[in-house]
C-alpha angles and dihedrals in degrees: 000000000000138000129196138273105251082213112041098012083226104153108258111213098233096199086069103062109173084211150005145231158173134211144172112230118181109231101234101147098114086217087055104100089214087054104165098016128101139256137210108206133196114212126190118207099216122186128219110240089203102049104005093235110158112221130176110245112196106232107175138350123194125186122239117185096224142030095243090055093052091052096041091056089051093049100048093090097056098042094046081063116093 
């Protein structure tokens, strides 16, 4: 699995990410069938080996009815540490 540099178009190895994140998007494209729900995406920061050029690179997404259950799922991790 890769995807391209938006600078240099070099091919990014997307099973290397330099870093990780989540975030919560609402779904507000109408031809989206979870229109008006929200996702929790995970989001890998991949680096071009040829330019080093640091792009987002959209891992997973997954669909929460409500706001409260898409934070809810972000924040678990945190809250399970103690």
């Amino acid at each position: 699995m890769s995807a391209r540099c938006r600078k240099c178009t070099a091919d990014v190895p997307a099973d290397h990410p330099v870093d990780a994140f989540e975030r919560i998007r609402l779904a507000d494209d109408p031809a989206d069938p979870n229109c008006g729900h929200f996702y929790v995406e995970s989001i890998y920061v991949l680096q071009c080996p040829a330019c080093q050029h640091r792009q987002e690179y959209p891992h997973r997404a997954t669909p929460y009815a409500t706001l409260r259950q898409a934070q809810k799922e972000v924040d678990g991790p945190e809250l399970g540490k103690g």
